[in-house]
N, C-alpha and C positions, 0 to 999 in steps of 0.2 A: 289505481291500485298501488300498495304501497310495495317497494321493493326491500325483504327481510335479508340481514346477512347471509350469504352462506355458510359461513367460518365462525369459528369461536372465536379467531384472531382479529377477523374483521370488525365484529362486534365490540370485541375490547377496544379498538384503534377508534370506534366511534362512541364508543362510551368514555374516552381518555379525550376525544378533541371537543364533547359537548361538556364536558364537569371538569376538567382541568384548564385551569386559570392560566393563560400562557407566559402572565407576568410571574407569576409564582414559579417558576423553572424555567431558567435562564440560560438551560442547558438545551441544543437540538435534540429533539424527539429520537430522532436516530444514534444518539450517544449513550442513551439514558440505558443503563447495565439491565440486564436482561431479567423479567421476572415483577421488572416494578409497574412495569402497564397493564400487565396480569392482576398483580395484585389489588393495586389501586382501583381496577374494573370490577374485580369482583368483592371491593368494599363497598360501592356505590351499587350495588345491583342488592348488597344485602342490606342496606340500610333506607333500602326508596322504598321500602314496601312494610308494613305488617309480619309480621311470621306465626302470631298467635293469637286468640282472642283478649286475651291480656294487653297485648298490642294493641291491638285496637280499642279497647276500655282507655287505655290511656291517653290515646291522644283523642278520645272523644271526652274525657276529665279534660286536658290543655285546650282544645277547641272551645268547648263552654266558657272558659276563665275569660275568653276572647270576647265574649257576648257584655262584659263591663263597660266595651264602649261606647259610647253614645250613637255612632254612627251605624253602627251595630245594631242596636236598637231600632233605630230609625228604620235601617231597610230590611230587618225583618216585618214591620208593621207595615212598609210599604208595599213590600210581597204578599203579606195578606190581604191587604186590600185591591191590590191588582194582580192578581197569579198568574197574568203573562211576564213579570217584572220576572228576571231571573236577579238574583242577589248581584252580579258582577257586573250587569248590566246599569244597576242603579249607582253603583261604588265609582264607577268610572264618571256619572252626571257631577254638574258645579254642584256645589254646595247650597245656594241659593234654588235650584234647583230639587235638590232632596227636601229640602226644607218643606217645598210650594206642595210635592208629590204627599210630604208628610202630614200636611193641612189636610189635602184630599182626600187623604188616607182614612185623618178623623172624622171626616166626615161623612165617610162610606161605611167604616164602621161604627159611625153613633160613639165612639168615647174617645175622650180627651188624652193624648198621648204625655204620658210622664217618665223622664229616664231612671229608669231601678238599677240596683246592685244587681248582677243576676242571681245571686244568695239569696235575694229576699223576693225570687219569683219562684212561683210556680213550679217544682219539676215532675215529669208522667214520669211514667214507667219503661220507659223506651230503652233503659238500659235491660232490661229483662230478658230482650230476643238475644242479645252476645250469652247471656247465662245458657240460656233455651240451648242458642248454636252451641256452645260448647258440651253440655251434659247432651246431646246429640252426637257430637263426635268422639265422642268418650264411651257412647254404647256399645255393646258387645252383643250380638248377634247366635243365636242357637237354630242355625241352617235347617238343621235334620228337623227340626219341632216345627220350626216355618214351612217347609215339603210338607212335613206330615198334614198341617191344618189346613194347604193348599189344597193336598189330596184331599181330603177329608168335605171341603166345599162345593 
């Protein structure tokens, strides 16, 4: 089981020794004017995460961009043709390696693998469910009419 801080103070003190670069401050920890391990903690707490659906459109636009490279390419096709392969799994094999999985690949799926622009592939509609969530959290609710049609069933 994992042990959660107690403390707000504790948590900054471990969010300051896991994201602060020790050579970048040269100064002891215990010098450092009061207010800057605060600060600094809770720039790193608002910028690791999403805060909107917007946010998240965005960096699933920048993640796509990432799909241009070839190795990219490679081990998503090798994930479909083996779907115990996790992507991270495959990234980590030699290269000669991905290669041989990529051969097998074609040949479990019957077509010849060719590297594309991701521009000029295919995109669903999968951006549609962030739309979906958003105009979902955006609704607005009429209690007393919801009751009433409860009653009413």
């Amino acid at each position: 089981m994992r042990n959660y801080p107690e403390f707000k103070f504790e948590l900054e003190d471990r969010i300051w020794d896991d994201c602060v670069l020790e050579h970048t401050f040269s100064v002891n920890k215990e010098l450092i004017e009061a207010g800057v391990i605060t600060t600094i903690s809770q720039l790193v707490l608002f910028y690791s995460a999403p805060h909107n659906v917007t946010d998240i459109n965005i960096d699933l636009i920048e993640s796509r961009e990432l799909l241009n490279d070839a190795i990219e390419q490679a081990v998503i096709t090798i994930c479909e043709a083996f779907p115990s392969y996790l992507p991270e799994t495959i990234e980590k094999l030699p290269w000669k390696t991905i290669v041989k999985r990529l051969a097998q690949a074609e040949r479990i799926l019957d077509k010849e693998f060719e590297f594309q622009d991701a521009a000029s592939q295919d995109q669903d509609d999968s951006g549609k469910i962030f739309k979906d969530l958003e105009e979902f959290t955006n609704r607005t609710f009429d209690f007393a009419k919801l009751n009433a049609e409860i009653a009413e069933a």
